[in-house]
C-alpha positions in Angstrom: -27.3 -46.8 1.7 -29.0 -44.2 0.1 -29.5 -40.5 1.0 -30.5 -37.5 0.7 -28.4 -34.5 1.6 -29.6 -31.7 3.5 -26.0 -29.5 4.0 -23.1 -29.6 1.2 -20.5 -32.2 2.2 -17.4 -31.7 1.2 -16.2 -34.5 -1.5 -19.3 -35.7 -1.5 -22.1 -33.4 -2.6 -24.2 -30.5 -2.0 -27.9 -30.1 -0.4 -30.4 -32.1 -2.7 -27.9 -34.7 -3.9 -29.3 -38.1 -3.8 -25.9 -40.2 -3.2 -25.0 -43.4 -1.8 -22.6 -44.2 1.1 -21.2 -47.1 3.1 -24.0 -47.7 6.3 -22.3 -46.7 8.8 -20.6 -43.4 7.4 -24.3 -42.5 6.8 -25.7 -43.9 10.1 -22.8 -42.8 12.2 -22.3 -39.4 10.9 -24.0 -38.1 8.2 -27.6 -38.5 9.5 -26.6 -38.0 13.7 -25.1 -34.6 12.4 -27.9 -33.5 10.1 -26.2 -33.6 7.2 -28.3 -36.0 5.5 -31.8 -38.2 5.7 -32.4 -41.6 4.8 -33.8 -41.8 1.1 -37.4 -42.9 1.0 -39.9 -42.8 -2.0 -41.8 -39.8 -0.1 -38.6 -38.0 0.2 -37.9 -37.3 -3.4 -40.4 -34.2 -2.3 -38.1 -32.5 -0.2 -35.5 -32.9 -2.7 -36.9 -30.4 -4.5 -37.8 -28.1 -1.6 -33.8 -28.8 -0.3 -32.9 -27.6 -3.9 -35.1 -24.7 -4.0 -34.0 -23.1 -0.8 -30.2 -23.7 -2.0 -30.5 -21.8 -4.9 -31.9 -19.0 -3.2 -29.1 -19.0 -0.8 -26.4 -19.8 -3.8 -24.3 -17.8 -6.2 -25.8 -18.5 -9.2 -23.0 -17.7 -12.0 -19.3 -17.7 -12.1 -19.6 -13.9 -12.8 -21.1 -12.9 -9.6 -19.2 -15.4 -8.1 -16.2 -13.5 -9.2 -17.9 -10.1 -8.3 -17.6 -11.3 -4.9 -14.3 -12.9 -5.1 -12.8 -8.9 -5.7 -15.1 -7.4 -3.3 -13.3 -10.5 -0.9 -9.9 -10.5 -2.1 -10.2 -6.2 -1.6 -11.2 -6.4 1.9 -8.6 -5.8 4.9 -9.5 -8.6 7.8 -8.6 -8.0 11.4 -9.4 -10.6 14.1 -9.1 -9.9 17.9 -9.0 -12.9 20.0 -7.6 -13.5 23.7 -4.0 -14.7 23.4 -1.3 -15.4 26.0 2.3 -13.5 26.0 4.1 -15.8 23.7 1.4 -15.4 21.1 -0.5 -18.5 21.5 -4.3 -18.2 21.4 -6.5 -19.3 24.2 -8.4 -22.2 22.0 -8.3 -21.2 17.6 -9.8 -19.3 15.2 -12.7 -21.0 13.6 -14.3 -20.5 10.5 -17.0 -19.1 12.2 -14.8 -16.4 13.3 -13.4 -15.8 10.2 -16.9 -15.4 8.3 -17.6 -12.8 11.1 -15.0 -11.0 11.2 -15.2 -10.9 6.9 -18.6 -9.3 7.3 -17.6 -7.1 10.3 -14.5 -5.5 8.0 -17.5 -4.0 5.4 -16.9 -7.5 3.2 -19.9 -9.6 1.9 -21.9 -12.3 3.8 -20.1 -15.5 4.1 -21.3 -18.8 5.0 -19.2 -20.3 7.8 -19.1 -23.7 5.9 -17.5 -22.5 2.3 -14.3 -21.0 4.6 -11.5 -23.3 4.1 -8.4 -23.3 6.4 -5.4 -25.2 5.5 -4.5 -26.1 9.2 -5.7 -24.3 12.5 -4.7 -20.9 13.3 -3.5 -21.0 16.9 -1.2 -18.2 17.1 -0.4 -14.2 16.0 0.4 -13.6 12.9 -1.2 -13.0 9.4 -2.4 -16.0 7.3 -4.1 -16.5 4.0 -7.9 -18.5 3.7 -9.6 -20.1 1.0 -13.0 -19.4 0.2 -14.9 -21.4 -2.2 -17.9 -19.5 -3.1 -18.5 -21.6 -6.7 -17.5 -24.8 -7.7 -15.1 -23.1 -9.6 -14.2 -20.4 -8.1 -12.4 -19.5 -4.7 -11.3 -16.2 -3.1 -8.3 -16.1 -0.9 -8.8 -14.0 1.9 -5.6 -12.4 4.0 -6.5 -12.3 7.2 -4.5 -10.5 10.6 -4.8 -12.8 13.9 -3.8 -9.7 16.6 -4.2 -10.0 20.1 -7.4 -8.3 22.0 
């Protein structure tokens, strides 16, 4: 089936991409989620309005990608969450958190979706995150789990 994607999809492509799928990965997941629409002749249109409003939102050039990857990689993270006495966390940290607390600690906007954990962070302790903010370029961000 053809698409069009709307979000970027990781392995698979970034908003504007016209790509094709198996049915029901598209039917079952990528369209419920709103990740993707069905490709129709009329929709090459928003193609182009999808790609417009990405590269406003996008880093442009691997050299401002790399001025934010220092202004990132210089930036001291601290996350407060509820935790119990042994030092598990009540639920994880998310990468919602983590692009919150990145923006809270004086470092750049980050979108929630380019934050890249290895496996989730359910305890106290300090921990290093990807963050891809080109196609080939990614920041690794230390970031402190402490107990609020």
């Amino acid at each position: 089936m053809k698409i069009i994607l709307t979000h970027e999809v990781s392995g698979l492509g970034t908003a504007g991409d016209v790509v094709d799928v198996k049915d029901g990965y598209a039917r079952n997941y990528l369209v419920p989620r709103g990740f993707a629409i069905r490709w129709t002749k009329g929709g090459e249109k928003d193609v182009a309005q999808i790609r417009r409003a990405r590269k406003i939102h996008e880093i442009a050039t691997i050299e401002q990608a790399n001025e934010v990857k220092a202004q990132l990689e210089g930036v001291k993270v601290r996350l407060a969450t509820r935790a119990g006495d042994a030092g598990r966390l009540f639920g994880s940290v998310t990468p919602a958190d983590i692009a919150t607390a990145i923006e809270a600690s004086g470092g750049p906007k980050v979108d929630k979706r380019r934050v890249e954990l290895g496996s989730p962070i359910k305890t106290l302790g300090s921990y290093q995150v990807s963050v891809r903010l080109h196609a080939e370029v990614a920041a690794n961000v230390g970031i402190e789990v402490v107990a609020a």
